[in-house]
C-alpha positions in Angstrom: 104.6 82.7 227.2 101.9 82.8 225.1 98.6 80.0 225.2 97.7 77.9 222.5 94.7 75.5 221.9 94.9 73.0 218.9 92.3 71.1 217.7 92.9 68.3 215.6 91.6 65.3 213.5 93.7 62.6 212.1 92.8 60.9 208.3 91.5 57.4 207.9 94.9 56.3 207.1 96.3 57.6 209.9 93.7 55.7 212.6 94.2 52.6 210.5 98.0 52.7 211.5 97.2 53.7 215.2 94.9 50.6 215.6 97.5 48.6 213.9 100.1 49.6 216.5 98.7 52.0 219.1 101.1 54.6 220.4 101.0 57.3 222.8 100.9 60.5 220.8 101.8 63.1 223.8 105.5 62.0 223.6 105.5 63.1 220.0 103.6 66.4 220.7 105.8 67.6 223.3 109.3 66.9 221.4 107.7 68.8 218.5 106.7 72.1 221.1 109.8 71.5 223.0 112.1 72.0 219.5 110.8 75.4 219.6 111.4 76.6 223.1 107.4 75.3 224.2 106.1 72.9 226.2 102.9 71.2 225.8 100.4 71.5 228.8 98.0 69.0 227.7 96.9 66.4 225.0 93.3 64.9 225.0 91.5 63.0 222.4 87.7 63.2 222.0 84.7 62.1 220.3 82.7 65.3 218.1 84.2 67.3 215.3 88.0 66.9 216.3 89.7 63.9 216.9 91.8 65.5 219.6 92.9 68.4 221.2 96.4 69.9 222.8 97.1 72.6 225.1 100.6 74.2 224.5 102.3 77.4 225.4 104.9 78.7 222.9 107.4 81.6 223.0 105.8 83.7 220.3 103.2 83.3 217.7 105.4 82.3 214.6 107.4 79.5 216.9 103.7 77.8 217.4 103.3 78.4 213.7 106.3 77.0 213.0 104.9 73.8 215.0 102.1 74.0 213.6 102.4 73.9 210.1 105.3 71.3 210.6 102.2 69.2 211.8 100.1 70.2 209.2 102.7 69.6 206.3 103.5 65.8 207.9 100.7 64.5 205.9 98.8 62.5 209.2 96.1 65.3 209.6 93.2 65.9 208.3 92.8 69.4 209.6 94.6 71.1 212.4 92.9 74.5 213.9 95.1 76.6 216.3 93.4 79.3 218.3 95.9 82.0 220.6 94.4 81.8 223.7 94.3 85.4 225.9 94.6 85.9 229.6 91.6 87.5 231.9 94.8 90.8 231.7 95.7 90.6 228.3 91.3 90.8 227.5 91.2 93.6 230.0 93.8 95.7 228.4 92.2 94.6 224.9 88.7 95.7 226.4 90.5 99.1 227.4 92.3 100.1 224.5 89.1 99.5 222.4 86.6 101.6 224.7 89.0 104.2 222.9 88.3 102.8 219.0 85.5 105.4 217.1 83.9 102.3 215.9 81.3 103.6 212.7 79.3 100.6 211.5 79.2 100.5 208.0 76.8 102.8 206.3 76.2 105.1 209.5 
């Protein structure tokens, strides 16, 4: 199944709740992956540009966007970035088939 990294970052309103009563968000994350046939590989939080970050595999791209616009729509978020994450064999073949892409840059 496919990879995906999320990166995260919650709104004021939504820390305020959490330091009010503190809850373990992985338990959350996985039921959500797990409705769509995925399971979560990892949930992190962290200090920077995102408050957090989750690791997740997901049986094709439009269950993990499924997931995560679900997320996205629940109002607790104040930005959620997905990235599709590629094997060392899935960038080899991509490296292949575009060694035989006629790239022109544009005005050449």
């Amino acid at each position: 199944m496919p990879m995906y990294l999320t990166r995260f970052s919650y709104t004021p309103e939504t820390w305020a709740r959490l330091v009010k009563n503190p809850e373990d968000r992985r338990a959350a994350a996985k039921e959500y992956v797990e409705s769509v046939g995925g399971k979560l590989h990892g949930f992190w939080y962290a200090f920077g540009d995102h408050d957090g970050y989750n690791l997740w595999e997901a049986p094709d791209n439009v269950s993990m966007a499924a997931t995560a616009i679900a997320l996205g729509a629940g109002g607790a978020l104040n930005s959620i970035h997905t990235t599709v994450l590629l094997t060392v064999e899935e960038t080899l073949a991509a490296l292949e088939k575009a060694s035989k892409i006629a790239y022109r840059p544009p005005g050449k």
